[in-house]
C-alpha positions as CSV (number, residue, x, y, z in Angstrom):
1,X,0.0,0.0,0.0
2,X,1.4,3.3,-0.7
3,X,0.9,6.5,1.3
4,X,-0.1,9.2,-1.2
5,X,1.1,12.6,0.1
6,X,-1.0,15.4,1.5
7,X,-1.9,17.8,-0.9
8,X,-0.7,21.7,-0.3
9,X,-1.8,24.8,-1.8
10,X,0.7,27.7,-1.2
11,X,-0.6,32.0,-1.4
12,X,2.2,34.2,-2.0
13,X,1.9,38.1,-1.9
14,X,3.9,41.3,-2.2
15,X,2.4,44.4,-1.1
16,X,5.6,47.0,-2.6
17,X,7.9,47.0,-5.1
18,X,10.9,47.2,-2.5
19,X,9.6,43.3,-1.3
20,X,10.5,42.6,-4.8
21,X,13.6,45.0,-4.9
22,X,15.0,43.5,-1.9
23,X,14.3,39.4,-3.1
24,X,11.2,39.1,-1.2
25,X,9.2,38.9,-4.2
26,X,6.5,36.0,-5.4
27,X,9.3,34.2,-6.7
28,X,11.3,33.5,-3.7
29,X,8.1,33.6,-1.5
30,X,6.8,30.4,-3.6
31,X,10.1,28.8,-3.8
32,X,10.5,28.9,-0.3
33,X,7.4,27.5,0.4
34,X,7.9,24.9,-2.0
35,X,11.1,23.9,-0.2
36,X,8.9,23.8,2.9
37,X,6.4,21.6,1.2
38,X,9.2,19.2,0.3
39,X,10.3,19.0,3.6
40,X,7.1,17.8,5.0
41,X,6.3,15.4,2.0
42,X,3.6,17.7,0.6
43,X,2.6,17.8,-2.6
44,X,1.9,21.4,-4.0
45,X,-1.6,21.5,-6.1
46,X,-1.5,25.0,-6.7
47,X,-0.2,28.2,-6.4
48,X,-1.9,31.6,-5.8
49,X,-0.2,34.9,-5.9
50,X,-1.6,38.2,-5.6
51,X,0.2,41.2,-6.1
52,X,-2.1,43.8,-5.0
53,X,-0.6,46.8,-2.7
54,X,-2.2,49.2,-0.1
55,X,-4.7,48.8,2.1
56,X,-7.7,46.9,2.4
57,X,-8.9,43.6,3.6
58,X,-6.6,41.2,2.4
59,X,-9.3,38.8,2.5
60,X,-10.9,40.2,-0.3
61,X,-7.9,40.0,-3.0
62,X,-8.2,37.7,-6.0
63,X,-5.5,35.1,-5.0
64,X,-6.5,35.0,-1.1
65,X,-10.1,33.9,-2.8
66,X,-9.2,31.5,-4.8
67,X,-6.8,29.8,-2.4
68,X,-10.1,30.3,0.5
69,X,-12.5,28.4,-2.2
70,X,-10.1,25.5,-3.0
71,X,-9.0,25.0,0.8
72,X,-12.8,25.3,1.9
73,X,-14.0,22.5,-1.2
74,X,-10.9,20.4,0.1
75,X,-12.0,19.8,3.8
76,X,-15.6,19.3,2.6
């Protein structure tokens, strides 16, 4: 029998160019978590990013959505 691996879904955001500038960026942010992933023997479904900057209920931005529907259709 073989153990198939927990899925993962990773949300990475930058709120400024100088996250970006100073290698904070959605690159690193969703390589890191991959690395993380790995680590724990997740498998990464998908990946969300948003890029939106100032204020505001992060809640409402179009990545943090998508990653809120998929996680709330997972555990149902």
């Amino acid at each position: 029998m073989t153990d198939t691996p927990q899925k993962a879904i990773i949300y990475c955001r930058v709120s400024s160019r100088t996250q970006e500038e100073e290698g904070h960026g959605l690159q690193s942010q969703e390589v890191r978590c991959r690395e993380f992933a790995a680590t724990k023997g997740y498998d990464v479904a998908m990946v969300f990013p948003d890029t939106i900057t100032g204020g505001g209920d992060f809640m409402r931005h179009p990545g943090m959505v998508a990653t809120a529907g998929v996680s709330r259709c997972a555990t149902q």
